[in-house]
N, C-alpha and C positions, 0 to 999 in steps of 0.2 A: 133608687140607689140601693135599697135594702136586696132586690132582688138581685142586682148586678152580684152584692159580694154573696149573694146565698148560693147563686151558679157558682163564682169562682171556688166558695169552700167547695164546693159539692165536685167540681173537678178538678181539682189540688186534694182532694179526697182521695180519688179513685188510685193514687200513689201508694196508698196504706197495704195493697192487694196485690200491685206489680210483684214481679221479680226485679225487674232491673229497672229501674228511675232513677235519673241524673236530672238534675237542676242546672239553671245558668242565668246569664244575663243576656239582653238583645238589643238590638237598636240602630240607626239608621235614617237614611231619606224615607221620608211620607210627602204623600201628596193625595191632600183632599179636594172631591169636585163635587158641586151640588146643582143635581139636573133638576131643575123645571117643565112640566110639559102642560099642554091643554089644547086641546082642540085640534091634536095634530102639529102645534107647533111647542118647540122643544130650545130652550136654552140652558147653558149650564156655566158657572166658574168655578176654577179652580183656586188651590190657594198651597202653598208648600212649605215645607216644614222639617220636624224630623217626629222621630218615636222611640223610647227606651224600658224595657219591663223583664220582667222576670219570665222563667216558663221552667216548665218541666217536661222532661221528654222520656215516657211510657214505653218499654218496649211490650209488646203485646205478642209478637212471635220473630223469628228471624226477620223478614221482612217487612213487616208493620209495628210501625208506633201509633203513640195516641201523644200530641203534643198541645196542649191547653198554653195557654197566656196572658198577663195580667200586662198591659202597657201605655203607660201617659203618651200622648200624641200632642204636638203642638203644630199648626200651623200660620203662618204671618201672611196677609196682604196688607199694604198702603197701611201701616206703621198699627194695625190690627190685629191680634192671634184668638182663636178659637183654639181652644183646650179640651184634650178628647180623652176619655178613657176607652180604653179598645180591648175586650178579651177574644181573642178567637179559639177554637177548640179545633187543633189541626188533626186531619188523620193523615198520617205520613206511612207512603208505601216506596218502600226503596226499590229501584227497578233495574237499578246497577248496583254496587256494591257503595259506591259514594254519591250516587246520584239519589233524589228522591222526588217524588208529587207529593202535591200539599191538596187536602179540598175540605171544608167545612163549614159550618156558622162562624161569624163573626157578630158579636154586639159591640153596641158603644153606645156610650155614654156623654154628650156635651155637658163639661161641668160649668160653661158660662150662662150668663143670666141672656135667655131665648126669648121667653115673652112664652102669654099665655095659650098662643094661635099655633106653637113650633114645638113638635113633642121633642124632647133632647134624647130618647130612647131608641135606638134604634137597632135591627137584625139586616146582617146582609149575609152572604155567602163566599168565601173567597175558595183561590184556586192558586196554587203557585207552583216554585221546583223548589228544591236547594238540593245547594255540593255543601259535601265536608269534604276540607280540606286535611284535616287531621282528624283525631278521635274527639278533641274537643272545642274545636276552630271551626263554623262553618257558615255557607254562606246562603241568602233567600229572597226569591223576590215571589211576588205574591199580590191578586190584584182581588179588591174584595166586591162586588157589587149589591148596592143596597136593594133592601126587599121594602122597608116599612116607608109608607109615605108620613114625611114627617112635619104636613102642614095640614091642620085640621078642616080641609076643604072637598068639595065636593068635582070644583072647579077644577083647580089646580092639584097635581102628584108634584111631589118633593122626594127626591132620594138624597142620598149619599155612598158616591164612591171612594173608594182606598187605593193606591196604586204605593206600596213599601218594596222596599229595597233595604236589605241589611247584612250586618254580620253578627256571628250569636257564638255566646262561649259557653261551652259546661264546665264543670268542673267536678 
């Protein structure tokens, strides 16, 4: 956990330096799935939700940002929710004037009690678009996929994937 908030100072930092950074709020449908594989054979469930956080959006030059993220995730199956913190550090390259690509690390964080065998830490990478609708109204969908296997075995890989959808407001 210490590391998780040491990244996010360290990039809600990098704001001190910008020219232009605007803040906002975000949030939306999530939907988490965790793949299983071994020996060639591969299973995974999913579970849906939503996700709400903060960010900050870096201009970096006319057509590149740098957008980091700090956001609670929750997802429900069968009267159950896992609770996720998620920061991703987006680079966002605009390739129309209101259009953009998203592509970066993503960590998270499970802040429920995992058990000693399931790391709750994890790095994945996502990849998404968004429009702005206005200057400070816009919209993202974004799909992350996990890197860190997150069950301590030799046997078994454990990932997690991300698939959000949202709407994000600056101000």
């Amino acid at each position: 956990m210490k590391k998780l908030l040491l990244i996010a100072m360290m990039a809600f930092g990098l704001t001190v330096n910008a020219q232009e950074t605007s803040f906002g709020i975000t949030g939306g449908f999530s939907n988490m799935t965790v793949k299983a594989s071994s020996n060639g054979i591969s299973i995974s469930d999913g579970a849906s939700g939503f996700y709400v956080g903060l960010f900050a959006d870096i201009k970096i030059s006319e057509k590149f940002n740098l957008q980091p993220e700090l956001a609670y995730t929750a997802a429900f199956k069968n009267d159950e929710s896992t609770n996720v913190i998620t920061m991703p550090i987006l680079a966002k390259y605009y390739v129309a004037e209101k259009f953009s690509l998203l592509a970066g690390p993503m960590l998270d964080l499970i802040v429920d009690e995992t058990g000693d065998e399931f790391n709750s830490f994890g790095l994945g990478l996502a990849a998404g678009a968004g429009y702005d609708f206005t200057d400070n109204l816009f919209a993202t969908a974004r799909y992350s996929f996990g890197l860190t296997n997150r069950v301590d075995s030799d046997i078994v890989s454990t990932k997690m994937d991300y698939f959000q959808v949202g709407l994000g407001y600056r101000f």
